[in-house]
C-alpha positions, -999 to +999 in steps of 0.1 A: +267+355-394+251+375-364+211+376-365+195+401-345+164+395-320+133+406-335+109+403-311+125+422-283+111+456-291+079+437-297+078+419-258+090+460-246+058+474-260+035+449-249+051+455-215+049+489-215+010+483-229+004+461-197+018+485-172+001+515-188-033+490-187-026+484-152-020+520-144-053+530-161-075+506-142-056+511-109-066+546-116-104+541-120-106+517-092-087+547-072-114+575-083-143+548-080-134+542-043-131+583-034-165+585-051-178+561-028-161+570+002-172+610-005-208+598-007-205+582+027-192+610+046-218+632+030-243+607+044-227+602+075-227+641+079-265+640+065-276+621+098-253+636+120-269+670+115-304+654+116-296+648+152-283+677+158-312+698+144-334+674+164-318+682+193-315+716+191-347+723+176-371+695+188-391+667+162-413+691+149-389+714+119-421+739+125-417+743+164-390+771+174-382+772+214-389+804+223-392+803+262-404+838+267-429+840+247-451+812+262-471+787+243-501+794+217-533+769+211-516+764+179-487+747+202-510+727+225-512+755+254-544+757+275-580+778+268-585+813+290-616+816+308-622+844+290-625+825+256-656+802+269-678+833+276-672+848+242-682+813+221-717+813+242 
């Protein structure tokens, strides 16, 4: 009398059940870390144009270097004489 194995095609699909489990979670762990990662870089980028713009533009977002045209009171330049006679 020959008796087949029963429980072969059982231990298969739990195998194939693992590997797929393992596939699935290797998977999220792989999209969980470019998340992440992508987050930095925009970060990274974030602050590495703020210096930039600092640079270029100066501290104050409002001020624009415009070298020919001089500074204003409203930029901190000096009174005319002209401006003291007119308040008296």
């Amino acid at each position: 009398m020959v008796s087949l194995d029963t429980t072969k095609p059982i231990t298969a699909g739990i195998r194939e059940i693992v590997i797929t489990l393992f596939q699935a979670v290797g998977l999220v762990i792989l999209v969980a870390f470019a998340a992440v990662l992508g987050g930095a870089v925009v970060e990274i980028g974030e602050r590495a144009w703020k210096r930039v713009k600092g640079a270029l533009f100066g501290t104050d977002p409002h001020l624009l270097h415009l070298p020919d045209l001089g500074r204003t009171m409203a930029d901190g330049g000096e009174k005319k004489d002209g401006d003291e006679k007119r308040k008296a």
